[in-house]
BARO-702882 format. One record per residue: residue in three letters; z, y, x of N, C-alpha, C in turn; residue number from 0. Coordinates in steps of 0.001 Angstrom, whole numbers, plus 500000, padded with zeros to 6 digits. Last residue first. Example, Ala and Ser with C-alpha at 12.3 -4.5 7.8 and 13.67 -1.06 7.14 Angstrom:
REC  res     n.Z     n.Y     n.X    ca.Z    ca.Y    ca.X     c.Z     c.Y     c.X    n
REC  SER  507080  497750  512850  507140  498940  513670  507870  500030  512900    1
REC  ALA  507800  494310  513190  507800  495500  512300  507800  496700  513200    0
end
This chain:
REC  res     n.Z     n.Y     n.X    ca.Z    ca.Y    ca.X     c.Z     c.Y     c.X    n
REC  UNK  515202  512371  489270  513733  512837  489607  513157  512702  488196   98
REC  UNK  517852  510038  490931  517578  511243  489817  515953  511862  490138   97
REC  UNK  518130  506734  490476  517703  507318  491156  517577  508711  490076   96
REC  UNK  521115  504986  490280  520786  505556  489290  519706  506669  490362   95
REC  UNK  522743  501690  490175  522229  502704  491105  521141  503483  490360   94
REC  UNK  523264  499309  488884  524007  500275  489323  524350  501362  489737   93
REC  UNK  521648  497344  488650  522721  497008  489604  523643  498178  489734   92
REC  UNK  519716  498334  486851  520442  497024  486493  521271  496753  487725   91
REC  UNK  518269  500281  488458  519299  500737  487317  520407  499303  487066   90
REC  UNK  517157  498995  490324  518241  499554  491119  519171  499773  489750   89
REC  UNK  515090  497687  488241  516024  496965  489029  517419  497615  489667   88
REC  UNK  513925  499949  487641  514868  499540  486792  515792  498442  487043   87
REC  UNK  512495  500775  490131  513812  501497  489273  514865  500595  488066   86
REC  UNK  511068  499015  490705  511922  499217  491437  513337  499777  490766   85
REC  UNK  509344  498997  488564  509996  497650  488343  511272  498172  489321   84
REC  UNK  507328  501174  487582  508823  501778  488372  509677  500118  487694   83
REC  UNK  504341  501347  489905  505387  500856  489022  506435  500976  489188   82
REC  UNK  503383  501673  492300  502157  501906  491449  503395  501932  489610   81
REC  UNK  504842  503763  494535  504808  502664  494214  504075  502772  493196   80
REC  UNK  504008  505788  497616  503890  505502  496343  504204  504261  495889   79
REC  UNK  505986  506967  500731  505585  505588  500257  505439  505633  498912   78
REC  UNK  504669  509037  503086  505249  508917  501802  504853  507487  501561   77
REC  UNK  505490  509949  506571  504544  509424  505485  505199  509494  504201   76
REC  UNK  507441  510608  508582  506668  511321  507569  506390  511121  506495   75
REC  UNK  505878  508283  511051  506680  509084  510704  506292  510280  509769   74
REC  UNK  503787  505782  509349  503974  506768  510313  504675  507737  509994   73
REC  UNK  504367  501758  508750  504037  503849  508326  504319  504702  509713   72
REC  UNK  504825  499845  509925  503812  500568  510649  503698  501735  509880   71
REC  UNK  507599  499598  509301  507429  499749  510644  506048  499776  510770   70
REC  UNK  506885  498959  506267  507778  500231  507042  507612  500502  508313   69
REC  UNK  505591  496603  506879  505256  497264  505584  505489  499135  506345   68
REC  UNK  507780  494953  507581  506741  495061  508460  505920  496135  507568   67
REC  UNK  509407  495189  505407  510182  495113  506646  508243  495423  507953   66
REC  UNK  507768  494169  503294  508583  495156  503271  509238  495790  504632   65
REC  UNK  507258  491479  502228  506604  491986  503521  506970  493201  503845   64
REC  UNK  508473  490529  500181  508129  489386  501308  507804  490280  502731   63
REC  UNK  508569  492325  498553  509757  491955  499043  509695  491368  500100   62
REC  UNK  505759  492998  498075  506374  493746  498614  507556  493064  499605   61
REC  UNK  505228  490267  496959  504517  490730  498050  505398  491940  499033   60
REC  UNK  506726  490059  494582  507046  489330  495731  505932  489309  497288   59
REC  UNK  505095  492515  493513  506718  492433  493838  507162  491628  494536   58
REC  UNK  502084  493041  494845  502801  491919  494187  504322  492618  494286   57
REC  UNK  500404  496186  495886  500277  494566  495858  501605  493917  494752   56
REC  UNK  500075  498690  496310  500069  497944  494941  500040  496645  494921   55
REC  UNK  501734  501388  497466  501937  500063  497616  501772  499591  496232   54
REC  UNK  499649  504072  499254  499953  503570  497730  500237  502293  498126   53
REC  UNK  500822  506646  501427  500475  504833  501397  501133  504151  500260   52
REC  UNK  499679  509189  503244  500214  508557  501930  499828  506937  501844   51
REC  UNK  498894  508979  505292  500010  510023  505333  500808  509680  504034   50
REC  UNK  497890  506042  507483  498019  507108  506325  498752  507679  506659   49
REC  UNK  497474  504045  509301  496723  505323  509634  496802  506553  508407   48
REC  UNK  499169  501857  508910  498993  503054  509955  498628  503848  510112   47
REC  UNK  498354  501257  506768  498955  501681  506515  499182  503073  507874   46
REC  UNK  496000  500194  507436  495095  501009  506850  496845  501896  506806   45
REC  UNK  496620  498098  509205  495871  499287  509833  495920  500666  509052   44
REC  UNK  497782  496618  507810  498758  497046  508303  498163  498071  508946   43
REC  UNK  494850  495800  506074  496525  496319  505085  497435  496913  506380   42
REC  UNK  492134  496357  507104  493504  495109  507288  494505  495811  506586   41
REC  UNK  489692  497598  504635  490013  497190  506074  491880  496571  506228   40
REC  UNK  487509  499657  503558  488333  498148  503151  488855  498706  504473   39
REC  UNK  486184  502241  503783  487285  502216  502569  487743  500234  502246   38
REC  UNK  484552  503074  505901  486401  503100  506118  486837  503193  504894   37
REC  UNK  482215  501794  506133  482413  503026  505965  483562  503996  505859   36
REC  UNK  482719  499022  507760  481802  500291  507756  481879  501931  507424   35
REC  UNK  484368  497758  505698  484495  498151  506881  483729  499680  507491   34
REC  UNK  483690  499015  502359  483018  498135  503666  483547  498497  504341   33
REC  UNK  483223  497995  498744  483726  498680  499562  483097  498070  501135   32
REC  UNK  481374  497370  496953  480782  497870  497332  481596  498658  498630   31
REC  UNK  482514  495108  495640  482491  495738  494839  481864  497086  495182   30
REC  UNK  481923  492652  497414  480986  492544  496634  480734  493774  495328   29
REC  UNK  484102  494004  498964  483084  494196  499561  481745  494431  498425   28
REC  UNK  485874  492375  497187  485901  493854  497500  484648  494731  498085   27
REC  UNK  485562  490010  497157  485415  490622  496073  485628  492261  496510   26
REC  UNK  486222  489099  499737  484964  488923  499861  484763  489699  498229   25
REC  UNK  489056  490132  500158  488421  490915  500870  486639  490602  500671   24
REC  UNK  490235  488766  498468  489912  489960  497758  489260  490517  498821   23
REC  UNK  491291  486614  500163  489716  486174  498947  489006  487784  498582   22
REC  UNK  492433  487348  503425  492193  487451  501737  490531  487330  501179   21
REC  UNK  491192  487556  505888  491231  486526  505083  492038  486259  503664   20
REC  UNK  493845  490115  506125  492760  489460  506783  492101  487954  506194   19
REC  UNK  495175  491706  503427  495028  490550  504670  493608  490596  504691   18
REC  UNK  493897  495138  502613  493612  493595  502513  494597  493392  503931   17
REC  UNK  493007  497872  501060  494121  497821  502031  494131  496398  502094   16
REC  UNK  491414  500162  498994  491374  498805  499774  491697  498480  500662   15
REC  UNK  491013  500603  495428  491868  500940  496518  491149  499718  497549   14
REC  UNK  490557  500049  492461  489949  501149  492966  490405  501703  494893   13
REC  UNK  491593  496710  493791  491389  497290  492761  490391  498624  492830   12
REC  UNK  494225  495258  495723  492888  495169  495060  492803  495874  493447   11
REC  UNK  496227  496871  498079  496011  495795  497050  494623  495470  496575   10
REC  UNK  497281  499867  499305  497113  498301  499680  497313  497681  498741    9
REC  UNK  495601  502565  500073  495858  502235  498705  496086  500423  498957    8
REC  UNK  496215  505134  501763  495820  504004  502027  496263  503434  501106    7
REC  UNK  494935  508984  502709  495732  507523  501247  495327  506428  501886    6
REC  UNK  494968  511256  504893  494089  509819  504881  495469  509614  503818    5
REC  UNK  496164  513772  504788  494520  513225  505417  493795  512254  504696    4
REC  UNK  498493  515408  504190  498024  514343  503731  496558  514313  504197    3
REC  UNK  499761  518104  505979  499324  517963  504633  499301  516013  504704    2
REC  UNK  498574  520587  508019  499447  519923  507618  498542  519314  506517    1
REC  UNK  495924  521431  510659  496226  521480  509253  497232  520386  508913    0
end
């Protein structure tokens, strides 16, 4: 079966994609998510293993980590952003996305 399997939602919130030793990983847990049951787990795993991969962390999270971010999606995949800061940045330089 084609399609989308697995979302990997990286940030904190209804989602759970973590560093390792992130704080949000002991508030996440406490929110009922778990290793265990496959809804926390390491941010570069969880990306690996999607078809869809919501990016909600930081703008200077993204920017910072973007490059490693890409090289573990899997061919295919889709990248969501939670916000269109992207867009209006590309607009303020010039660049006009159509959709």
């Amino acid at each position: 079966m084609q399609g989308i399997k697995q979302i990997g939602v990286i940030g904190w919130g209804s989602q759970i994609g973590l560093r390792k030793g992130s704080t949000s990983f002991a508030e996440a847990r406490a929110a009922g998510f778990s290793e265990e049951n496959g809804t926390l787990g390491d941010i570069y795993d969880t990306i690996s293993g999607s078809d869809l991969v919501m990016l909600l962390i930081s703008d200077s999270g993204q920017a910072d980590n973007h490059e490693k971010i890409f090289s573990h999606m899997k061919p295919n995949s889709i990248l969501g952003l939670s916000h269109g800061f992207l867009l209006v940045h590309l607009k303020s330089i010039g660049l006009h996305i159509n959709g």
